[in-house]
C-alpha positions, 0 to 999 in steps of 0.5 A, a space after each residue: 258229601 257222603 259218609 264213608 260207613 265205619 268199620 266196626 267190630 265184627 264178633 263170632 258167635 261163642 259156639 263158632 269160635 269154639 268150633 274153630 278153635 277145637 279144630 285148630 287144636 285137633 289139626 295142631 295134634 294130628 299133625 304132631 302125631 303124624 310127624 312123630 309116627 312116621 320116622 321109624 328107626 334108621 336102617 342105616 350102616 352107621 345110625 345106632 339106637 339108644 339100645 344098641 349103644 354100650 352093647 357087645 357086637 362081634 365083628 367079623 371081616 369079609 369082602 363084598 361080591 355082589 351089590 344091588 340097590 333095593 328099596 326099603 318098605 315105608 312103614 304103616 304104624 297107624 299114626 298117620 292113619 289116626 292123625 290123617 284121620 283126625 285131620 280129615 275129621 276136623 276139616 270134614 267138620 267146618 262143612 255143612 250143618 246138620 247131618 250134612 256136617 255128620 256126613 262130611 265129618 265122616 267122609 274127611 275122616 276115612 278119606 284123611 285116614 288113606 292118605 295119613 297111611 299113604 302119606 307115612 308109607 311114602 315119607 319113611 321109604 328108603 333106598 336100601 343095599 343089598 350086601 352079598 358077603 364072604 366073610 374071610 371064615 367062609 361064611 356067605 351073608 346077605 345084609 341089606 340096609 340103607 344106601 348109607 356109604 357107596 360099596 364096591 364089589 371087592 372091597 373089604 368090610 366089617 360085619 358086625 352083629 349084636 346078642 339081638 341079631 342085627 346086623 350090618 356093615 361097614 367099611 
């Protein structure tokens, strides 16, 4: 009869198990700081900032006479380059030895950092509006914002402005 071997415990070295915890650690903060950066304040209609709330705004009402769809330009704030770039350092790291891990430590690093940047740019990009208005003093504006609420040509708004010069509409 032949004996079936016995699993045993396998054990990491102490310098593996280190190495692949800082990795954890490094990749867990990246990505945290890669979600935080990348959502900017809303340009939206009717999303209003801390700041913004309990303030003045004058208000002035118009009709609307053009509409155009437009898109909103993501921003790049350089947290997705850092937490790409940590993470492409922490996985560029788990290859190799030797100068070959330096290397590929670098390598994963810059090419981490590109698309941490792509990546940001594309996730805060929104579909926009721009608003021609006439307000009922005479006064022709263009307000551009998030797609928020559907618009139409001839339909009257309220344009209201803060003391810091934002702007928006609203129905």
């Amino acid at each position: 009869m032949a004996r079936t071997p016995r699993a045993t415990n396998l054990q990491l070295p102490k310098e593996v198990t280190v190495r692949i915890f800082v990795h954890s650690v490094i990749m867990v903060v990246g990505a945290a700081c890669l979600l935080a950066g990348c959502f900017p304040e809303s340009r939206s209609g009717d999303i209003y900032t801390r700041d913004q709330a309990r303030t003045s705004h004058s208000v002035n009402y118009g009709t609307i006479l053009r509409v155009d769809l437009v898109t909103i330009e993501g921003t790049k704030t350089g947290a997705g380059t850092v937490a790409g770039g940590a993470m492409g350092g922490a996985l560029g790291s788990a290859v190799g030895s030797g100068s070959g891990q330096v290397i590929s430590t670098v390598g994963g690093a810059i090419l981490g950092g590109i698309a941490g940047t792509a990546i940001e740019k594309g996730i805060t990009t929104v579909q926009g509006v721009e608003l021609e208005v006439q307000l009922d003093n005479g006064e022709l504006l263009v307000v551009v914002q998030e797609n928020d609420a559907v618009y139409k040509v001839g339909d009257r708004i309220r344009v209201l402005r803060d003391s810091h010069g934002t702007t928006r509409v609203r129905q």
